[in-house]
C-alpha positions in Angstrom: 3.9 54.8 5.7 1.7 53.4 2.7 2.7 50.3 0.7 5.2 52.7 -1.6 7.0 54.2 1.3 5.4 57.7 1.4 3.8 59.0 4.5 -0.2 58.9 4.6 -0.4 62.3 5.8 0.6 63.2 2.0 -2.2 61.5 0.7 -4.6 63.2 2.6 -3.4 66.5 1.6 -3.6 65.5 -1.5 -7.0 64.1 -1.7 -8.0 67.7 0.3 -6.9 69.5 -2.8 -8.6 67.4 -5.1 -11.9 67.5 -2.8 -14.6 70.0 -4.6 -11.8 70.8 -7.3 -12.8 71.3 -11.3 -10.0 72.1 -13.3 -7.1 69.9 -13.7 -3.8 70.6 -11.6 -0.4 70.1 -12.7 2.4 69.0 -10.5 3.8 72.5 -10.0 0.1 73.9 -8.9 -0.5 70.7 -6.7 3.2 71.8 -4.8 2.1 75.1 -4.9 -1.1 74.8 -3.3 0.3 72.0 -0.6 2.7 74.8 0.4 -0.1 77.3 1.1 -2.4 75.4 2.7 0.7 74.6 5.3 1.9 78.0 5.7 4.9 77.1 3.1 5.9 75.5 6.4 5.7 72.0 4.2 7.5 71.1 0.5 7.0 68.4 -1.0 9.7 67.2 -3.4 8.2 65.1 -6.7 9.8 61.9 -5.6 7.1 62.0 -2.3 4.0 63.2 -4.6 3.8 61.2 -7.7 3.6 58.0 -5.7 0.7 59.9 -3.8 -1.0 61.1 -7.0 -0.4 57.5 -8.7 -2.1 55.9 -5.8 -4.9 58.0 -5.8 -5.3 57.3 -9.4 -5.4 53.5 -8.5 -8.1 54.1 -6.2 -10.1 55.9 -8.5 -10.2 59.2 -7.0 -8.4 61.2 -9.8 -7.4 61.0 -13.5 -3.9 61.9 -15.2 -3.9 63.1 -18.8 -1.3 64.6 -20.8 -1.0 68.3 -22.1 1.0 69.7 -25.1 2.3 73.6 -24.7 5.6 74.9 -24.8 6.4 71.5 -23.1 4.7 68.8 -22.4 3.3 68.4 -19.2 0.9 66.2 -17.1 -1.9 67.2 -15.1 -4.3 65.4 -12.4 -8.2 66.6 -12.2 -10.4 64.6 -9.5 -12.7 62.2 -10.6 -16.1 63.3 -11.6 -19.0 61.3 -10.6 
């Protein structure tokens, strides 16, 4: 487990959907994509990934921003070098 309790196997499938990736994700896609690369064998509830994406954000490896549409939503994009 990492210092906020979620497991580290999260974060690295996290970071593996961010690895090579251009356009900015939002929480539904990054859920989305998590279930496909597992088969849909795995969900991930949003109390387990937004510590994962926060922490990521801490170490510099992607950014979060705010959109406006119908709703407003917020999306994650990996850090560009």
């Amino acid at each position: 487990m990492d210092e906020d309790g979620s497991p580290r196997w999260l974060r690295d499938v996290v970071d593996g959907i961010f690895r090579g990736q251009r356009e900015r994700l939002s929480r539904a896609e990054i859920q989305r994509r998590i279930e496909q690369q597992t088969g849909e064998s795995l969900r991930i509830e949003e109390g387990a990934l937004y510590p994962a994406l926060r922490r990521l954000e801490r170490d510099g490896m992607v950014t979060s921003g705010w959109g406006v549409s119908a709703a407003t939503w917020r999306s994650w994009g990996a850090r560009s070098a």
